[in-house]
Backbone atoms as SQL, in Angstrom:
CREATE TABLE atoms (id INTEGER PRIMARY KEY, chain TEXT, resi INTEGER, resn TEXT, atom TEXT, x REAL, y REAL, z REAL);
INSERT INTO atoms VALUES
  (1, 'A', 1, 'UNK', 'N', -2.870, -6.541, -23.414),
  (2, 'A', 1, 'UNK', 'CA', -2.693, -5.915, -24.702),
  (3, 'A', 1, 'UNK', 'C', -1.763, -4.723, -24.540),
  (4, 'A', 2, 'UNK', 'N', -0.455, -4.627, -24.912),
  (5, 'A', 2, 'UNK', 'CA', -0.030, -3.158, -25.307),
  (6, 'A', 2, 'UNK', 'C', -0.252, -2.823, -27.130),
  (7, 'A', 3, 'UNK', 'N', -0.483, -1.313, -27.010),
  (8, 'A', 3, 'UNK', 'CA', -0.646, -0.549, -28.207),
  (9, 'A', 3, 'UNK', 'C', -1.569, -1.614, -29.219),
  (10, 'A', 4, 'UNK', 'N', -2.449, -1.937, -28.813),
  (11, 'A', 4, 'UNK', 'CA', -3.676, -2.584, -29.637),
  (12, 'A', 4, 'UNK', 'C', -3.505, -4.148, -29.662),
  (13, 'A', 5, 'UNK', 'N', -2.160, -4.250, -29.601),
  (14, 'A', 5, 'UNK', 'CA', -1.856, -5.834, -29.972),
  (15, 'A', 5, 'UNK', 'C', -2.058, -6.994, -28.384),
  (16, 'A', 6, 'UNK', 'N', -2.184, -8.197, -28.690),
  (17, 'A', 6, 'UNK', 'CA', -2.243, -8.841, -27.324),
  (18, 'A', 6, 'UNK', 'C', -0.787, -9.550, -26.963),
  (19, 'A', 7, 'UNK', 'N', -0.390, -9.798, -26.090),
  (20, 'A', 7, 'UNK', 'CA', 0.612, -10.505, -25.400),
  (21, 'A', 7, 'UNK', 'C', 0.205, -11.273, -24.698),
  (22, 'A', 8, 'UNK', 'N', 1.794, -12.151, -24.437),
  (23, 'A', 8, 'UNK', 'CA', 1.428, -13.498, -23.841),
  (24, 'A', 8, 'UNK', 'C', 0.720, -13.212, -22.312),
  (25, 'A', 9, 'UNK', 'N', -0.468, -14.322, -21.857),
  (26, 'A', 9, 'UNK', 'CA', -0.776, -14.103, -20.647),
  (27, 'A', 9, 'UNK', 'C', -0.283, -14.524, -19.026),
  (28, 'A', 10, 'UNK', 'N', -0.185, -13.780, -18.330),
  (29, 'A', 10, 'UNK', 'CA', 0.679, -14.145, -17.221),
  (30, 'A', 10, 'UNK', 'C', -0.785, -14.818, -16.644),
  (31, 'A', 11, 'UNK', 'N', 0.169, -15.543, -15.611),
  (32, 'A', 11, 'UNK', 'CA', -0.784, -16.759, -15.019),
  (33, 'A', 11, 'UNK', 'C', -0.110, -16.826, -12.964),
  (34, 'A', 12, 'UNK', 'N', -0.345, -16.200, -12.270),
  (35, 'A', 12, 'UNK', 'CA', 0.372, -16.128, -11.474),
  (36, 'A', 12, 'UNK', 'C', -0.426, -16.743, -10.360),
  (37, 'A', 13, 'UNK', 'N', 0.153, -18.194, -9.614),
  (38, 'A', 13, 'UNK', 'CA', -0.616, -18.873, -8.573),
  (39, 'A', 13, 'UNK', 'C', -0.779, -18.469, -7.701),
  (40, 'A', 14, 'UNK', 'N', -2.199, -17.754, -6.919),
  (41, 'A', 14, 'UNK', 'CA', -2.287, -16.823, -5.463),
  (42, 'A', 14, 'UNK', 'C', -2.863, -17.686, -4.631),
  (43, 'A', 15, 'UNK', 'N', -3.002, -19.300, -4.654),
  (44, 'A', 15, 'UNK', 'CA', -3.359, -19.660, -3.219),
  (45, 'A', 15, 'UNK', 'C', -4.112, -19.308, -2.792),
  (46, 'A', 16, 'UNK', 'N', -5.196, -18.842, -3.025),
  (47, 'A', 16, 'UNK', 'CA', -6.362, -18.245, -2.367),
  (48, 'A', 16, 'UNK', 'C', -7.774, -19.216, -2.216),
  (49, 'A', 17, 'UNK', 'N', -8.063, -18.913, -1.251),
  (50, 'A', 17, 'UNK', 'CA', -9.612, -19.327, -1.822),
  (51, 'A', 17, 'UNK', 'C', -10.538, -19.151, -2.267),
  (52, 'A', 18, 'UNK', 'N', -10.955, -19.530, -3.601),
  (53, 'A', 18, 'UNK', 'CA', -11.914, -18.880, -4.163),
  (54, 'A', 18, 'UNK', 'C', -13.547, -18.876, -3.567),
  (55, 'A', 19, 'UNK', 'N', -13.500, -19.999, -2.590),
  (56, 'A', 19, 'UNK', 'CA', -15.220, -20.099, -2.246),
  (57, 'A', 19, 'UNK', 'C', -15.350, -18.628, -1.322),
  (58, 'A', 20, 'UNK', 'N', -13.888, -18.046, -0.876),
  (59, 'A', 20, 'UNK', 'CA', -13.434, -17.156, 0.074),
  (60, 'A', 20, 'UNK', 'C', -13.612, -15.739, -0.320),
  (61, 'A', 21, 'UNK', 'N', -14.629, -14.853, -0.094),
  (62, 'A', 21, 'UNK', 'CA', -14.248, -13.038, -0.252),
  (63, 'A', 21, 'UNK', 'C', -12.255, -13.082, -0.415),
  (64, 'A', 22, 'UNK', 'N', -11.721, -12.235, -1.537),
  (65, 'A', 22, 'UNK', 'CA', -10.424, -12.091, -1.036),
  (66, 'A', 22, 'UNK', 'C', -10.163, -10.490, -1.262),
  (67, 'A', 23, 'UNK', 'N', -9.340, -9.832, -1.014),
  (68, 'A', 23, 'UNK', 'CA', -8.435, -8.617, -1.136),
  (69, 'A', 23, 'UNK', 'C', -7.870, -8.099, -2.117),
  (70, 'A', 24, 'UNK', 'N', -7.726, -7.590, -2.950),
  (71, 'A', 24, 'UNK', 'CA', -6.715, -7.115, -4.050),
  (72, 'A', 24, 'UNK', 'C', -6.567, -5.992, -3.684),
  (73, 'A', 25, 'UNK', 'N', -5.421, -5.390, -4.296),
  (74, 'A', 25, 'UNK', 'CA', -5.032, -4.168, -4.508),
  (75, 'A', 25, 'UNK', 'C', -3.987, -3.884, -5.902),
  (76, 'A', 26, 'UNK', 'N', -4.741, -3.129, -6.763),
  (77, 'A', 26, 'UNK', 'CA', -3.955, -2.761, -7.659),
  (78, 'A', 26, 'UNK', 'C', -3.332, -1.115, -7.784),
  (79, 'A', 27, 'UNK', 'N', -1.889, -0.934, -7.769),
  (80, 'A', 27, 'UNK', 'CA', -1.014, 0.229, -7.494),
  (81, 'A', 27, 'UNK', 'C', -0.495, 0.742, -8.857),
  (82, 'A', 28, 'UNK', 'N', -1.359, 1.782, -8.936),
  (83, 'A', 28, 'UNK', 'CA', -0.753, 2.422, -10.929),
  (84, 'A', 28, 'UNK', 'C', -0.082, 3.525, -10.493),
  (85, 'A', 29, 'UNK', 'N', 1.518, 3.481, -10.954),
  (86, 'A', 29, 'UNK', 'CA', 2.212, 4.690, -11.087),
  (87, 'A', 29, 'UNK', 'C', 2.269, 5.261, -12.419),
  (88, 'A', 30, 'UNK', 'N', 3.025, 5.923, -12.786),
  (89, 'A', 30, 'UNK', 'CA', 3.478, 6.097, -13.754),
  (90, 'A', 30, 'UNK', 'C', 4.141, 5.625, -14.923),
  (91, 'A', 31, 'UNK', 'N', 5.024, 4.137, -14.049),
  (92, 'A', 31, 'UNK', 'CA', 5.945, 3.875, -14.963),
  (93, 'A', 31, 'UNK', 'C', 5.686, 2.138, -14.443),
  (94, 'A', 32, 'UNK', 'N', 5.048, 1.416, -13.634),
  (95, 'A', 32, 'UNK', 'CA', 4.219, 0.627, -13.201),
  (96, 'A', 32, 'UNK', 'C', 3.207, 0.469, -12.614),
  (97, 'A', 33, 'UNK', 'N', 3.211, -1.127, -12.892),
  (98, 'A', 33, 'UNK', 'CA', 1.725, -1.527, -12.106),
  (99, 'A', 33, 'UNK', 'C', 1.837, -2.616, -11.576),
  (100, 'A', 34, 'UNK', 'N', 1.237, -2.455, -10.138),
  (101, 'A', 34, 'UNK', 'CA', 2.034, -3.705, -9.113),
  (102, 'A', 34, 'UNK', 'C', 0.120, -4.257, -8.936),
  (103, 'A', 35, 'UNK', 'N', 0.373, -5.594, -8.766),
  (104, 'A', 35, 'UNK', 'CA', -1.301, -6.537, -8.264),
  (105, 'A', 35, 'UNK', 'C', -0.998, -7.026, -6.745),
  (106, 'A', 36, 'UNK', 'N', -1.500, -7.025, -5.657),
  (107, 'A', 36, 'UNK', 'CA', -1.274, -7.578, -4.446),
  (108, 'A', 36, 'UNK', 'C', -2.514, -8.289, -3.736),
  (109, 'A', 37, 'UNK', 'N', -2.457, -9.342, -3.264),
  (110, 'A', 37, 'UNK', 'CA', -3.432, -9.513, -2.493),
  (111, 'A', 37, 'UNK', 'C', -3.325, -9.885, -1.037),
  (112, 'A', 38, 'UNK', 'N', -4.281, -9.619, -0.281),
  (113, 'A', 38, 'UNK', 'CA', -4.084, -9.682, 0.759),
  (114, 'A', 38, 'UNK', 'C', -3.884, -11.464, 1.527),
  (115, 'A', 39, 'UNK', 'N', -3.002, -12.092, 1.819),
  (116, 'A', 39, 'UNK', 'CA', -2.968, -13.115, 2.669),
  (117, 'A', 39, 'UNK', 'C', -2.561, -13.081, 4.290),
  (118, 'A', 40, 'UNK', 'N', -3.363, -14.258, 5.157),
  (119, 'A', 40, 'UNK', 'CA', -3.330, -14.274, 6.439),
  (120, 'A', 40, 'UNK', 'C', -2.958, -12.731, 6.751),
  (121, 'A', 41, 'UNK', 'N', -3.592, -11.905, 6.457),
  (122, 'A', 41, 'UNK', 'CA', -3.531, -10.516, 7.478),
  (123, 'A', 41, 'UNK', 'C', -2.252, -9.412, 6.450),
  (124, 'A', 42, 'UNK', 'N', -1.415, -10.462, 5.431),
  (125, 'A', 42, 'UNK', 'CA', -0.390, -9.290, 5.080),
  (126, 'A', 42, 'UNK', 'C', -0.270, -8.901, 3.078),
  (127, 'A', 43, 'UNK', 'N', -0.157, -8.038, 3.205),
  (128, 'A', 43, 'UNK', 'CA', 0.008, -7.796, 1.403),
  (129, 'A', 43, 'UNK', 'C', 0.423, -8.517, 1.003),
  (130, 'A', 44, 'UNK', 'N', 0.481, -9.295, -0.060),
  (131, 'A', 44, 'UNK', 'CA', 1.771, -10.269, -0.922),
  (132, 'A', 44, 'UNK', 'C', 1.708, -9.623, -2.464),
  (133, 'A', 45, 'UNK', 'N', 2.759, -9.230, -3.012),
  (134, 'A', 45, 'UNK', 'CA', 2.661, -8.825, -4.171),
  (135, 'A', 45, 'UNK', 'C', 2.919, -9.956, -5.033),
  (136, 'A', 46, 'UNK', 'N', 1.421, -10.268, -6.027),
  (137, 'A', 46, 'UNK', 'CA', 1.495, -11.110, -7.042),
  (138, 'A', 46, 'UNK', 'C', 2.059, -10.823, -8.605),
  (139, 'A', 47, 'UNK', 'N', 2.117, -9.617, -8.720),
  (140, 'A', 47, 'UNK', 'CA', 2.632, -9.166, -10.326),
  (141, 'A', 47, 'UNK', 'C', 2.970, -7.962, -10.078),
  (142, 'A', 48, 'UNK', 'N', 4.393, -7.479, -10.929),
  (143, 'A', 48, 'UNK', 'CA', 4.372, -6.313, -11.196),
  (144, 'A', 48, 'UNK', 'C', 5.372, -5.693, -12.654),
  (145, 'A', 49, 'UNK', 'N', 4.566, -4.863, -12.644),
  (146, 'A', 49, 'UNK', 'CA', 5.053, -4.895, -14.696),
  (147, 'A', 49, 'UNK', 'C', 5.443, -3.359, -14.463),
  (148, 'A', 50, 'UNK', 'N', 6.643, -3.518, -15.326),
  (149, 'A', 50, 'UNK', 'CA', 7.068, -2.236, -14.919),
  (150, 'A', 50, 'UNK', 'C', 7.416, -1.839, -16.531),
  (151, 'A', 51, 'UNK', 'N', 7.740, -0.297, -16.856),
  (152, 'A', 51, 'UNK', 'CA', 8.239, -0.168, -18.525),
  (153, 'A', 51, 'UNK', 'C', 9.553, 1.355, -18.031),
  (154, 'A', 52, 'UNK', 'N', 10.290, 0.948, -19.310),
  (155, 'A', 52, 'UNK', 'CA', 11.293, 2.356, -19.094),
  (156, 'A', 52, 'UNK', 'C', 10.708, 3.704, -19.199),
  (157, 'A', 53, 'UNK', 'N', 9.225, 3.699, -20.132),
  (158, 'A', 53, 'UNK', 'CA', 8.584, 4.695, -20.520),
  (159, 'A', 53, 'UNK', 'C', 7.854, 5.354, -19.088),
  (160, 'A', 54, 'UNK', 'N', 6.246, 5.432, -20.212),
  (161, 'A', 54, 'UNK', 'CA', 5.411, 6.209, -19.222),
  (162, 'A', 54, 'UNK', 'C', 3.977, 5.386, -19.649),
  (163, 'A', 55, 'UNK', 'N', 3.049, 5.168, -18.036),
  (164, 'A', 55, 'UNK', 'CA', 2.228, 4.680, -18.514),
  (165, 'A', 55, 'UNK', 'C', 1.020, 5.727, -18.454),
  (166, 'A', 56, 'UNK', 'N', 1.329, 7.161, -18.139),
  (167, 'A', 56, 'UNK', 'CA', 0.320, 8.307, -17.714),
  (168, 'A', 56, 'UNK', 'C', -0.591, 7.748, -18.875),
  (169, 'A', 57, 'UNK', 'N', -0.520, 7.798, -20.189),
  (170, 'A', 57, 'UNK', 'CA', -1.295, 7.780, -21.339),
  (171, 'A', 57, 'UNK', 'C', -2.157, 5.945, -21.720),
  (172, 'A', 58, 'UNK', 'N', -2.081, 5.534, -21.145),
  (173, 'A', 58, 'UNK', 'CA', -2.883, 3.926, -21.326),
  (174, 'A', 58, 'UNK', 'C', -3.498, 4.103, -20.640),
  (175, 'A', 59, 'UNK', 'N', -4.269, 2.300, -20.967),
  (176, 'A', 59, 'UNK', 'CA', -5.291, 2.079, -20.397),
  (177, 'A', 59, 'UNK', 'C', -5.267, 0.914, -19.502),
  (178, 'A', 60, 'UNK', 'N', -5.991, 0.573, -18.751),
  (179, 'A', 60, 'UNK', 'CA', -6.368, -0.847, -18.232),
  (180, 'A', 60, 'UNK', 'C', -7.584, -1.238, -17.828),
  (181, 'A', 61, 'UNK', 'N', -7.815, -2.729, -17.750),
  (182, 'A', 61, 'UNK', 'CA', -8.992, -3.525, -16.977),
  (183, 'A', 61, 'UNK', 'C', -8.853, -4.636, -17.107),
  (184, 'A', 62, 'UNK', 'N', -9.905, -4.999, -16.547),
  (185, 'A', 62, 'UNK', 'CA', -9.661, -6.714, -16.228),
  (186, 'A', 62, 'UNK', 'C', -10.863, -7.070, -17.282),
  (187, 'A', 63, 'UNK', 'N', -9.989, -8.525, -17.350),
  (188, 'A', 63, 'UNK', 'CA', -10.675, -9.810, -18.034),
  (189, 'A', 63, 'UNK', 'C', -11.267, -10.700, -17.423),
  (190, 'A', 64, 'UNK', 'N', -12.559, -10.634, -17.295),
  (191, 'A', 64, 'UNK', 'CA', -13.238, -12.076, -16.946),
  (192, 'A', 64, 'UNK', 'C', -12.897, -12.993, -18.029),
  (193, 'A', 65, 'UNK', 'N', -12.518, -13.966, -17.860),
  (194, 'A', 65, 'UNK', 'CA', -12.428, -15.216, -19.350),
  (195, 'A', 65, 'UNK', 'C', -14.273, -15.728, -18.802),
  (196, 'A', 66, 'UNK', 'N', -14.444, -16.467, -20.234),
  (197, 'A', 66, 'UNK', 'CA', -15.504, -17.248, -20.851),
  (198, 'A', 66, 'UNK', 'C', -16.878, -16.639, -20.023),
  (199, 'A', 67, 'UNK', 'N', -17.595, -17.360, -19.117),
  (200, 'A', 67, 'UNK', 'CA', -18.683, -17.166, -18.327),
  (201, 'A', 67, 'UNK', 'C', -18.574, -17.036, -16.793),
  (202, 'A', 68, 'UNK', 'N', -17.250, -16.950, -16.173),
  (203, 'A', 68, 'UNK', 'CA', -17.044, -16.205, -15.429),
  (204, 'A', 68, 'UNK', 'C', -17.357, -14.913, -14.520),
  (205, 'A', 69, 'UNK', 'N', -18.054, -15.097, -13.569),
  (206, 'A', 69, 'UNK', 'CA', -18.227, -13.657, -12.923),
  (207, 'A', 69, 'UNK', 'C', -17.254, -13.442, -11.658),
  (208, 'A', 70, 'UNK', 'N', -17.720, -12.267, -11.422),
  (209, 'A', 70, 'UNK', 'CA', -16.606, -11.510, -10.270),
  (210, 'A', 70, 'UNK', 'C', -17.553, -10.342, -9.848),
  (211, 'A', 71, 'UNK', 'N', -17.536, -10.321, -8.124),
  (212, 'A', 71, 'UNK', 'CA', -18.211, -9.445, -7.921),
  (213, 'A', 71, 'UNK', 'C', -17.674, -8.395, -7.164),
  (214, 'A', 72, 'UNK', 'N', -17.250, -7.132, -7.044),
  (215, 'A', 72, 'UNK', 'CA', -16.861, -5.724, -6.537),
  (216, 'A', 72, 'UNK', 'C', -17.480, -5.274, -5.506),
  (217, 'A', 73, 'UNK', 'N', -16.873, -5.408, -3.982),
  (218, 'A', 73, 'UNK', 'CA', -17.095, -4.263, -2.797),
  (219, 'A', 73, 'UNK', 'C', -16.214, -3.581, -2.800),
  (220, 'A', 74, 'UNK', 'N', -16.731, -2.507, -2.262),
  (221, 'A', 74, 'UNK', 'CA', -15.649, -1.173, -1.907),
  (222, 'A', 74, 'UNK', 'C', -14.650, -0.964, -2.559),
  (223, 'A', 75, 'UNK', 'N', -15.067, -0.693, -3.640),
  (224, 'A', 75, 'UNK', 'CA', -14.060, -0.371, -5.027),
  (225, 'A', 75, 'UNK', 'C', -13.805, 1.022, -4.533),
  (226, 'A', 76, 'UNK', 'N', -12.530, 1.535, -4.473),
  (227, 'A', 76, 'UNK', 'CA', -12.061, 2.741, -4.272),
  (228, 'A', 76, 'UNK', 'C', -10.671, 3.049, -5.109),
  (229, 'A', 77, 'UNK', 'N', -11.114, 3.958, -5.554),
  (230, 'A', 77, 'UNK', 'CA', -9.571, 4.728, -6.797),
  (231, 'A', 77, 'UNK', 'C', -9.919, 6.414, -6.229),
  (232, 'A', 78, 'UNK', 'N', -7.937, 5.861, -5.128),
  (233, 'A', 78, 'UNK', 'CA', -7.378, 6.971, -4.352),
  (234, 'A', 78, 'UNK', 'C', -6.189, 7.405, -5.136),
  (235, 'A', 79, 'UNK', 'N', -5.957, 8.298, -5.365),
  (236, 'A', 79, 'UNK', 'CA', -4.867, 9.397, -5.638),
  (237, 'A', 79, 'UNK', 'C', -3.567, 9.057, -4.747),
  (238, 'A', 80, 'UNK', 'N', -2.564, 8.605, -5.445),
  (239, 'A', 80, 'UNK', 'CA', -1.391, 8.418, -3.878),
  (240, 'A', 80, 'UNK', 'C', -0.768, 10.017, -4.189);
């Protein structure tokens, strides 16, 4: 969603395994936001959305679709 409204959804294939614990890392600057996950041992960056503006003032989170769960270790939000 920007500014209330929704946009089209990105769909980006990560090869992963889902029966598998995996890695993410999501990187918020200012003016983007990069998604990475970790494969065989190295970062791979899966998305990154960038704007001419500023994103200091938004928001974000994730979407589970339908009945979907997802479960969170070692959630950490560091300051770069």
């Amino acid at each position: 969603m920007v500014n209330g409204d929704k946009t089209s959804q990105v769909k980006v294939a990560h090869k992963l395994d889902r029966k598998q614990p995996m890695s993410f890392a999501i990187s918020i600057a200012p003016n983007a936001i990069t998604v990475s996950a970790q494969q065989g041992g190295q970062w791979v960056i899966l998305d990154n959305w960038s704007i001419l503006g500023s994103l200091v003032h938004g928001k974000f989170g994730f979407h589970i679709p339908a009945s979907d769960e997802i479960g969170l270790t070692d959630f950490r939000l560091a300051p770069n």
